[in-house]
matplotlib code that plots the C-alpha trace (Angstrom):
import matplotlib.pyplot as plt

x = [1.2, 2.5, 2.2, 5.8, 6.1, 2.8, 4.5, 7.5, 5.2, 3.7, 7.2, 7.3, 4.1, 4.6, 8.4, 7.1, 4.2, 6.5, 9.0, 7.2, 4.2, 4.2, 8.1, 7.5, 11.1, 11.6, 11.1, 15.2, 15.6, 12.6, 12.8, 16.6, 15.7, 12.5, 14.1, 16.5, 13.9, 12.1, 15.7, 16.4, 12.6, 13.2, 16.4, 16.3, 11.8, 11.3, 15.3, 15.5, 18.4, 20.8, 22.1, 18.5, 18.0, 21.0, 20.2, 16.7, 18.5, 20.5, 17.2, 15.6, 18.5, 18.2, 14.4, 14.3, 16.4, 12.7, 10.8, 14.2, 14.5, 10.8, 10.6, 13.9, 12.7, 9.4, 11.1, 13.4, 10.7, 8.9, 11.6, 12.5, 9.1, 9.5, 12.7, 11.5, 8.3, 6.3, 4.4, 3.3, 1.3, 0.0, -1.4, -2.5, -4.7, -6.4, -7.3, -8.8, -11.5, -14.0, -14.0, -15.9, -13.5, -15.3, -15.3, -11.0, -10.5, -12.5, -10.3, -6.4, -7.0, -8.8, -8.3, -5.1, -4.0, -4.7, -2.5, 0.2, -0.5, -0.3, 2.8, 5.0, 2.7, 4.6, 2.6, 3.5, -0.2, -0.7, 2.7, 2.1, -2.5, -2.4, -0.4, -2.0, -5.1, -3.4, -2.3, -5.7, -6.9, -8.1, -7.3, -3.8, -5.7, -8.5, -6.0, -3.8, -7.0, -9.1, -5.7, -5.1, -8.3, -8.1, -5.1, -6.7, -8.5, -6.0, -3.0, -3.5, -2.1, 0.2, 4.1, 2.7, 0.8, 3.8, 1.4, 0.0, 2.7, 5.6, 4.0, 1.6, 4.3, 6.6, 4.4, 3.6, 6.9, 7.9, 11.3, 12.1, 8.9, 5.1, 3.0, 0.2, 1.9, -1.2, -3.2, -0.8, -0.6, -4.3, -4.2, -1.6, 1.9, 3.0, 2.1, 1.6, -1.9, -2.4, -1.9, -4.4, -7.4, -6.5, -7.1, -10.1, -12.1, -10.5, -11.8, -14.9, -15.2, -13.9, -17.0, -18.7, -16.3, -14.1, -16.7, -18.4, -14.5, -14.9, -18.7, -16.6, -14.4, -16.9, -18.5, -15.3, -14.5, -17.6, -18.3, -15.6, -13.8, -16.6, -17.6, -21.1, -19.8, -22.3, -22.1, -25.4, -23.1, -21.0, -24.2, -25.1, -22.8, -23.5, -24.1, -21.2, -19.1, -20.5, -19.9, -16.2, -15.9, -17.0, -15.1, -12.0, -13.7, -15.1, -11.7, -9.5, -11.8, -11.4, -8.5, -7.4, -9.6, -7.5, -3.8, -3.5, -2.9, -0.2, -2.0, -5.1, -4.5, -2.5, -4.8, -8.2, -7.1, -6.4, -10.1, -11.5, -9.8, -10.6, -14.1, -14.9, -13.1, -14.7, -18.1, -16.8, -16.1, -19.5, -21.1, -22.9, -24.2, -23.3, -25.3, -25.5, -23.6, -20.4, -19.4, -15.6, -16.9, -14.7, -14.3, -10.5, -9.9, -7.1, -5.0, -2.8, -0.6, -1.9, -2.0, 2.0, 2.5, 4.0, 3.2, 5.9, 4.7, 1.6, -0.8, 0.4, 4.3, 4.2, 1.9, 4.4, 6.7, 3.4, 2.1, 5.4, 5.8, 2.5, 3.4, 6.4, 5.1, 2.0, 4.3, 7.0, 4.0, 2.2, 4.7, 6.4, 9.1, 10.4, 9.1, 11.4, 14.7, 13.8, 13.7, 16.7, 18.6, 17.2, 19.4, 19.0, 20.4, 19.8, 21.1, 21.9, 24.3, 23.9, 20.2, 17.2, 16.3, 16.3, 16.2, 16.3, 16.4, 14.6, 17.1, 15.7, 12.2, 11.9, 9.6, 12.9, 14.6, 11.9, 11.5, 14.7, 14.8, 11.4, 13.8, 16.4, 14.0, 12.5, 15.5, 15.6, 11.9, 11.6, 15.4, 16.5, 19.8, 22.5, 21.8, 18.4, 19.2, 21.7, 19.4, 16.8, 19.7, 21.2, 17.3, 16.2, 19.4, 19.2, 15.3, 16.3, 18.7, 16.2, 14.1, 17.0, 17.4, 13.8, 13.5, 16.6, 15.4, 11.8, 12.1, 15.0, 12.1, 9.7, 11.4, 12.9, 9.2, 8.4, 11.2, 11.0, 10.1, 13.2, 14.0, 14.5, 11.5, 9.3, 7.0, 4.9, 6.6, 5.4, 2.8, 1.4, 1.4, -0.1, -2.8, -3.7, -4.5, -6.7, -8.4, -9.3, -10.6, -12.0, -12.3, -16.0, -15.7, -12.6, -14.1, -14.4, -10.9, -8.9, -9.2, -8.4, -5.4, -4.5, -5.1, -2.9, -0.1, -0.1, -0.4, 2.6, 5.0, 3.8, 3.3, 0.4, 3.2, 4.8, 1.1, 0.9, 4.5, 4.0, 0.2, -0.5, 1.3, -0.8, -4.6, -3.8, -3.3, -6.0, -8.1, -6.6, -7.8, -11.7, -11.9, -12.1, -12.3, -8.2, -8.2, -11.1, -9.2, -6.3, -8.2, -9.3, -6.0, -5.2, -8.1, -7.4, -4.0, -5.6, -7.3, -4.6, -2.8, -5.4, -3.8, -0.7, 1.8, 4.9, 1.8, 0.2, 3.5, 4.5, 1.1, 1.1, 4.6, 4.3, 1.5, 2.8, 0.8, 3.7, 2.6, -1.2, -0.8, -3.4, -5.9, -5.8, -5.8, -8.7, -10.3, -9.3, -9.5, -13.6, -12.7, -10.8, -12.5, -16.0, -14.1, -12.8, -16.1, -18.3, -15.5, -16.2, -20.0, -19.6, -17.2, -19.2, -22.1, -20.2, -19.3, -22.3, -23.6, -20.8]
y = [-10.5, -13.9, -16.6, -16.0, -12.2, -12.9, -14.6, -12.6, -9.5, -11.5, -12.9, -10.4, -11.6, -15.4, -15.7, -13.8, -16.5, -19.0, -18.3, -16.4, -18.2, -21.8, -22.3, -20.2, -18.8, -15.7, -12.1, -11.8, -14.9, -14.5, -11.4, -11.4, -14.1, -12.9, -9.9, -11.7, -14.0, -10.3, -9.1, -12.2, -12.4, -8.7, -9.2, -12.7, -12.1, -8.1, -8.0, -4.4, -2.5, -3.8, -0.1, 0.8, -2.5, -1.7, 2.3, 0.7, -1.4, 1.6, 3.6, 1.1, 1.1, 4.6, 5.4, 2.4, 5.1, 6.4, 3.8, 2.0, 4.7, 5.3, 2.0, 2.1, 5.3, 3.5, 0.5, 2.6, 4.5, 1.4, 0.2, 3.2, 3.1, -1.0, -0.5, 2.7, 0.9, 3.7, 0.7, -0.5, 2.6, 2.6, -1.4, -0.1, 2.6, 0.7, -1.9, 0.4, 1.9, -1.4, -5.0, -5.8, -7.4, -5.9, -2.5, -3.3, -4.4, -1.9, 0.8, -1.0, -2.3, 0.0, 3.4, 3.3, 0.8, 3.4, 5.9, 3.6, 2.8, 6.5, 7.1, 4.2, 1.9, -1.5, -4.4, -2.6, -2.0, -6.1, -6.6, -4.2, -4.3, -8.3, -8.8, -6.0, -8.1, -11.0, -9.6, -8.2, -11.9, -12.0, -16.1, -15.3, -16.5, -14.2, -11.2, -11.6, -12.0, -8.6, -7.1, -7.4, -6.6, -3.6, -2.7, -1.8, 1.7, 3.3, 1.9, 4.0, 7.1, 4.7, 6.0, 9.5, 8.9, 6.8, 4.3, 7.4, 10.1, 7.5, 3.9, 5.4, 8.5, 5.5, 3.7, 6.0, 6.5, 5.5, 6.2, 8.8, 10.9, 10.2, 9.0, 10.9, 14.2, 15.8, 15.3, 16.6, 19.6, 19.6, 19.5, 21.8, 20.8, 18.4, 15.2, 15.8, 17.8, 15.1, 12.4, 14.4, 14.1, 10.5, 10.4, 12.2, 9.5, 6.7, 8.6, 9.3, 5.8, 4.7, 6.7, 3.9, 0.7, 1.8, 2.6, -0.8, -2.1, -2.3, -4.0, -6.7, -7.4, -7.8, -10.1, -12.0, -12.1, -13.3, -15.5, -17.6, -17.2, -17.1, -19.8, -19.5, -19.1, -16.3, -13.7, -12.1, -11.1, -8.9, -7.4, -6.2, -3.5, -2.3, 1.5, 1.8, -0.4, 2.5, 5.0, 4.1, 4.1, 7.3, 8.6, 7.7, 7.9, 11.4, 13.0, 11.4, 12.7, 16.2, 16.0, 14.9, 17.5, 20.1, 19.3, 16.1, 12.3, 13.2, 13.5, 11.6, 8.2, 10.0, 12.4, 11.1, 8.6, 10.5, 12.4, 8.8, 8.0, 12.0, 11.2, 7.4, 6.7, 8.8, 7.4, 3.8, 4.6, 6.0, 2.7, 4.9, 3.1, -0.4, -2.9, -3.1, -6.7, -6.4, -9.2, -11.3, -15.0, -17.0, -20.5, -20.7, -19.2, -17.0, -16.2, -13.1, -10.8, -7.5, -7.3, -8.0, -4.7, -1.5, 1.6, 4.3, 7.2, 9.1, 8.3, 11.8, 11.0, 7.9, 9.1, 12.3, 10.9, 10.0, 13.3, 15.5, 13.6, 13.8, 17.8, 17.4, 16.0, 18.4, 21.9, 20.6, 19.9, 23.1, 25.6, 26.8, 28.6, 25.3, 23.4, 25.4, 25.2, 21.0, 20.6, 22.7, 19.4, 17.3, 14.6, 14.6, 11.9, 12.1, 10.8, 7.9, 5.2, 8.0, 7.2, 9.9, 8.1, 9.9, 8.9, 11.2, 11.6, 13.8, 13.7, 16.0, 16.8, 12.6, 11.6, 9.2, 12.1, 12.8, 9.5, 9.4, 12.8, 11.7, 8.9, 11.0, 12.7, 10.1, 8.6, 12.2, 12.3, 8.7, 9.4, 5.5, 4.0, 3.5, -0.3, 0.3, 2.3, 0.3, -2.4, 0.0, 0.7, -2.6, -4.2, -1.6, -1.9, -5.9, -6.2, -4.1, -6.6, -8.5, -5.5, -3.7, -7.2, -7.6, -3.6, -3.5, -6.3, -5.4, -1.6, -3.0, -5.7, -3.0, -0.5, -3.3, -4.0, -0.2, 0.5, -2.1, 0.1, 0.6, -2.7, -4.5, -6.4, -3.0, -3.8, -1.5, -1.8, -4.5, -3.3, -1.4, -4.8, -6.3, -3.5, -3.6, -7.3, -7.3, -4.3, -6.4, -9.0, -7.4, -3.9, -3.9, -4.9, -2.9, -1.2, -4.9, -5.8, -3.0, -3.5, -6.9, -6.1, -4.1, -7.2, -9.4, -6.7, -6.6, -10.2, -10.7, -7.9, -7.6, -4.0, -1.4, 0.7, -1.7, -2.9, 0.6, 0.8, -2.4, -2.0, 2.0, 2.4, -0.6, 1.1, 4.4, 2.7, 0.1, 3.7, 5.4, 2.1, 1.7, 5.8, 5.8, 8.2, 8.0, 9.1, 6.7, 3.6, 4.6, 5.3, 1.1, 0.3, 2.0, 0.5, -3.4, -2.6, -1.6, -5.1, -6.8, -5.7, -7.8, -11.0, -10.3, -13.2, -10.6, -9.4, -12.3, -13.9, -11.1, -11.2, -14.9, -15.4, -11.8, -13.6, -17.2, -18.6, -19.0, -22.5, -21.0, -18.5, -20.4, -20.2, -16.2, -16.0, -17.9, -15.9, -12.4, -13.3, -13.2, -9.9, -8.5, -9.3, -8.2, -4.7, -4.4, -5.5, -2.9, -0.3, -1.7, -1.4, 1.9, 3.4, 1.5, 3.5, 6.4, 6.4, 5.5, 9.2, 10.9]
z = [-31.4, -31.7, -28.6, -27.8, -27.8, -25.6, -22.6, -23.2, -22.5, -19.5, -18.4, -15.4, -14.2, -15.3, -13.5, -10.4, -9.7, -10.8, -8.8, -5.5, -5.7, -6.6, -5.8, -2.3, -2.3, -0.6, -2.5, -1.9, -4.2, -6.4, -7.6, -8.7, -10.7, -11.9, -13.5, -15.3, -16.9, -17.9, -19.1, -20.9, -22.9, -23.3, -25.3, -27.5, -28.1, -28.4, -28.9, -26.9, -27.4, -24.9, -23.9, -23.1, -21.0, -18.9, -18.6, -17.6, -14.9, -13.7, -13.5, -11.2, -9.2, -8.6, -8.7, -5.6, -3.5, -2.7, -1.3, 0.4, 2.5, 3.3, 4.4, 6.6, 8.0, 8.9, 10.2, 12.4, 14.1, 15.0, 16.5, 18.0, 19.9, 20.8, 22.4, 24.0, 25.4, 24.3, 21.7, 25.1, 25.8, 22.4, 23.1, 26.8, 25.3, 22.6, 25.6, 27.4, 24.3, 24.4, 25.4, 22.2, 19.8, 16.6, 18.0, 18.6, 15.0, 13.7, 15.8, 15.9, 11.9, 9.8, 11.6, 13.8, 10.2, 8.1, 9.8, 9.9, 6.3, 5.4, 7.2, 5.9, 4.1, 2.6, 4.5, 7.9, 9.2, 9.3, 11.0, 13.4, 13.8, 14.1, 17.1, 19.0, 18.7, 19.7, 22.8, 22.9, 23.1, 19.3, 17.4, 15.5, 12.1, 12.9, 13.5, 10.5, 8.4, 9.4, 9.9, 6.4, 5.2, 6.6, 4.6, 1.6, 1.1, 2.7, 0.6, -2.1, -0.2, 1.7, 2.6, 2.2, -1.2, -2.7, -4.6, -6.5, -6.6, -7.3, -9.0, -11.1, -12.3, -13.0, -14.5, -17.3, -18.3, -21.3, -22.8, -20.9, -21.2, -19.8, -21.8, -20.0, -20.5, -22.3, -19.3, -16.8, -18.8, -18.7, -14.9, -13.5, -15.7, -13.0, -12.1, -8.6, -10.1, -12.0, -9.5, -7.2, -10.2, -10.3, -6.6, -6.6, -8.6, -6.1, -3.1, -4.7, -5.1, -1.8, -0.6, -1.2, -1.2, 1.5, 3.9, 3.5, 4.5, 8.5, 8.0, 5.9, 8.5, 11.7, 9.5, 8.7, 12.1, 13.5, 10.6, 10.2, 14.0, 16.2, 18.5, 16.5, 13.1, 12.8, 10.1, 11.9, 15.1, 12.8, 11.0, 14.3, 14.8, 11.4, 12.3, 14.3, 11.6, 8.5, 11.0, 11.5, 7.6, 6.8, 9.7, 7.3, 4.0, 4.1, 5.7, 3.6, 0.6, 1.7, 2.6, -0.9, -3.0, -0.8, -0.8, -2.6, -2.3, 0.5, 3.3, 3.2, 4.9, 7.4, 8.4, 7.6, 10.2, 12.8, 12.4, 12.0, 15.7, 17.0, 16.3, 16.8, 19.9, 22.1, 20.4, 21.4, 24.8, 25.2, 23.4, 21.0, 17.8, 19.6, 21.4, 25.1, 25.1, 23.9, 21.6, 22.5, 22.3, 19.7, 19.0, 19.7, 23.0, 23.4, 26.9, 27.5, 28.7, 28.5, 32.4, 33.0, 30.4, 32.5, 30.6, 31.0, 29.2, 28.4, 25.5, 24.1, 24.6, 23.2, 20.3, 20.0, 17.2, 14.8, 15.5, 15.0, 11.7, 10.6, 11.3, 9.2, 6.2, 6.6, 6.6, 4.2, 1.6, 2.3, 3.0, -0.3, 0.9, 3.1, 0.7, -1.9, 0.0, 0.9, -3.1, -3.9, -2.3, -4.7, -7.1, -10.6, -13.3, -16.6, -19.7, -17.7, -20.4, -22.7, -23.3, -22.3, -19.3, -16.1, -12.2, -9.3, -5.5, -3.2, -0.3, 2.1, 0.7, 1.0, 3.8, 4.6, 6.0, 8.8, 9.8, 10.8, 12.7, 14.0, 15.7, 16.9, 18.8, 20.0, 21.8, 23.9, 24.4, 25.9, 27.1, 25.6, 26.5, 24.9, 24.2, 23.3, 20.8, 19.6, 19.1, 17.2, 15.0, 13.7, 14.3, 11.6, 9.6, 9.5, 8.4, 5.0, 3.8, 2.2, 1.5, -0.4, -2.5, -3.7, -4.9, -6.2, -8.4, -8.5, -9.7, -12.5, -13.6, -13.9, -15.7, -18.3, -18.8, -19.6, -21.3, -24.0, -26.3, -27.9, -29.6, -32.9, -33.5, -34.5, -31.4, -29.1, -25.6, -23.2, -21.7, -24.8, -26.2, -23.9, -23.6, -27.6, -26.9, -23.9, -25.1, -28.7, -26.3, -23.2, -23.8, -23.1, -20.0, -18.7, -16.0, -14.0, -15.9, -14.9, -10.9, -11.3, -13.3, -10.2, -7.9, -10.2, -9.7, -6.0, -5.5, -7.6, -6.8, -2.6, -3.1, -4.5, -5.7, -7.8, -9.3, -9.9, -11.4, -13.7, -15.0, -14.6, -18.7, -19.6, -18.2, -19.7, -23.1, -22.7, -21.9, -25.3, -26.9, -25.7, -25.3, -21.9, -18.8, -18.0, -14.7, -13.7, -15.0, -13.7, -10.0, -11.0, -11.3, -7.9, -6.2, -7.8, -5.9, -2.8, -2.9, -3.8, -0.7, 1.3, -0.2, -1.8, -0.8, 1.4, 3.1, 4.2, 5.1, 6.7, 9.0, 9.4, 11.0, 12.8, 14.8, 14.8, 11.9, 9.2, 7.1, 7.1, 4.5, 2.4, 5.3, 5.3, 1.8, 1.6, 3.7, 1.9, -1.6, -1.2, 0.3, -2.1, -5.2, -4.2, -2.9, -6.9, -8.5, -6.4, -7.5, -11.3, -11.1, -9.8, -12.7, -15.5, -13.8, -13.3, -16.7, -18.2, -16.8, -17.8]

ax = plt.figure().add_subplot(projection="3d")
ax.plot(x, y, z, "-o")
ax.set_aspect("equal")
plt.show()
């Protein structure tokens, strides 16, 4: 490969950093213009066929159907409950658990986080877990920071397992076919088996890594935030803080190995909360002081907050559509007449690629009822749903922009393939040459190839999406486990998600922070890296006793 078809093959990567990062335009601008940078090295350096770049284009367009309406659905509901006021009996209950700020992070971030995670996933956990500490009296810098570490084992069954079941699918296909098809046929013929094998190894893994997460962010928290700067006062809720992540860890394990990389986040959270708030309450595992002394003082206005509903009424929409998604997975016969609604196109320009739609089997779909319902249930008026509405329809504008550049830019990069220049596609290209160089060393590589994805694109799924093609050939190369690198590649996304620029802008204005951004990162980077290197050491052993 010569040192132009190298940064061609790296121009997704190199315009999104240019352009995202260093440039700090907005993901609406950036990402239009990083796919035509991709589109433009694709064409005049690997010279792809021009029908296959714009059948590529038209495939993105489609395939972003998926997560754009997961992420409005998810949108809508939280809206739904803001203008509802049933989000204020959510913040009311968590106040009322502990006064201990660790124990509150631990509880609002990683477990009620993950939940929110499972169920819509795309950086809404931060936006949503960092002001509730903030009204909970927590520094604004220290909420968006924990917040955001928190968002990270759980991401890779985010928006109802979307990182695994859509990114990594995507990911692996390559004109038109998957280049992993011998090992889904080795796994059940579909890639939702396949996808669940993958899984398997990152929760086996997350045993470990994931349940060290909620330690990690005490320890942030008092460390860096408290009046003491002590790293010791975190340390000290230690059996509580390991209890609290196998509380997630072990049901989102089981929960996997039984009906796949659905359900875990959503579900393992709510057993984590089932079984580690009523421990709080009690101040098992905990020390008799409980700990809320930080440097920068915080006032609020918890107290002026009228609750208007029950804990179980305003919890009622999560819990019908974690119900939802539960029967419409597990039931065949609905799960049968959901699919028969599905949207196929193939041949799209004439070419073999191939898009589709799942319009009501699509978790979109019950989000939405979810909603509906939920103006009855909280009986909302007229303008308050109204302002859900257009509130929910207004914040996609920009989302809609950036995937319907971002999916385009992905699929360019995996469908390069077909071109003139008798090359491998990108990301084969790429993989040849990193495996030559660090092939010995993949299992550290590969989760940080994850983190590199996510940081760029804002989004484990699209990590996934850009780099899963480029780990299963890097695997081919050096003879490795697939399924474990691929489980590194998820994981190096997970961590990713802790400092991935969307994210942390999306945390840092959502609690009044926005021009810190490099504050939090600095804080989660640390974070983040050791999270993928304790996953690395784990697979090289893991493999090593294979």
């Amino acid at each position: 490969m010569t040192f132009l078809q190298l940064l061609a093959s790296l121009s997704p990567m190199i315009s999104v950093m240019l352009f995202l990062v260093l440039l700090r335009m907005p993901a609406s601008r950036a990402m239009p213009i990083s796919m035509i940078v991709t589109g433009l090295a694709a064409i005049f350096v690997w010279q792809m066929d021009t029908t296959i770049l714009t059948a590529s284009v038209v495939e993105g367009l489609l395939s972003a159907l998926t997560p754009l309406t997961i992420i409005f659905g998810a949108v809508f509901l939280l809206n739904t409950l803001k203008y509802s006021g049933a989000m204020d009996t959510i913040r009311a209950g968590f106040t009322n658990i502990s006064g201990d700020a660790r124990v509150q992070v631990i509880i609002i971030c990683w477990l009620f986080g993950s939940f929110i995670e499972g169920s819509a996933g795309f950086g809404t956990p931060a936006a949503i877990g960092a002001p509730l500490l903030v009204l909970l009296g927590i520094p604004p810098v220290a909420a968006a920071v924990v917040a955001l570490i928190a968002d990270s084992a759980s991401v890779s069954f985010g928006a109802i397992g979307l990182p695994v079941l859509f990114g990594m699918e995507q990911g692996l296909i390559e004109g038109g076919t998957s280049m992993a098809a011998a090992q889904i046929a080795e796994h059940g013929d579909s890639f939702a088996d396949y996808a669940q094998f993958i899984a398997l190894h990152m929760t086996s893994i997350d045993l470990i890594t994931g349940t060290l997460i909620p330690l990690a962010m005490v320890c942030i928290l008092t460390g860096f935030f408290g009046k003491n700067k002590s790293f010791k006062e975190g340390l000290a809720i230690w059996k509580f803080a390991i209890f609290a992540g196998l509380a997630f860890t072990v049901p989102a394990f089981t929960i996997n190995y039984i009906a796949g990389p659905e359900f875990p986040s959503v579900i393992g959270a709510l057993i984590g909360m089932a079984i580690v708030i009523p421990v709080a309450k009690k101040g098992y595992l905990l020390p008799k002081q409980p700990w809320f002394d930080f440097e920068d003082k915080q006032t609020t206005e918890q107290a002026d907050t009228q609750v208007k509903f029950s804990q179980l009424a305003a919890w009622s929409p999560y819990l019908i559509m974690a119900a939802l998604l539960v029967l419409s997975r597990t039931v065949e016969p609905l799960k049968a007449f959901l699919t028969s609604f599905n949207i196929s196109w193939t041949n799209l320009l004439g070419t073999e690629l191939k898009a589709g739609f799942a319009t009501f089997y699509a978790p979109g779909i019950f989000f939405v009822l979810v909603c509906v319902l939920g103006f009855f249930m909280f009986k909302m008026s007229r303008a308050a749903i109204r302002e859900s509405v257009t509130t929910s329809a207004k914040a996609m504008v920009p989302t809609i922009i950036s995937l319907g550049a971002s999916v385009p830019m992905v699929k360019i990069f995996l469908n390069s393939g077909a071109n003139g220049a008798g090359l491998s596609s990108m990301p084969v290209a790429l993989a040849d040459a990193l495996a030559s160089s660090m092939g010995h060393i993949w299992e550290w590589v590969a989760p940080v190839v994850g983190i590199f994805g996510a940081f760029l694109s804002g989004s484990a799924t699209f990590s996934n999406m850009m780099f899963s093609g480029l780990q299963y050939s890097v695997a081919d190369n050096i003879g490795a486990n697939h399924a474990l690198i691929l489980a590194l590649q998820g994981i190096g996304a997970n961590a990713g998600n802790m400092m991935c620029v969307m994210n942390v802008v999306a945390a840092a204005t959502v609690v009044g922070m926005a021009g810190r951004e490099s504050e939090i990162i600095r804080k989660t980077m640390p974070v983040a890296l050791g999270y993928a290197m304790v996953a690395g050491t784990i697979a090289y052993l893991w493999g090593g006793l294979a």
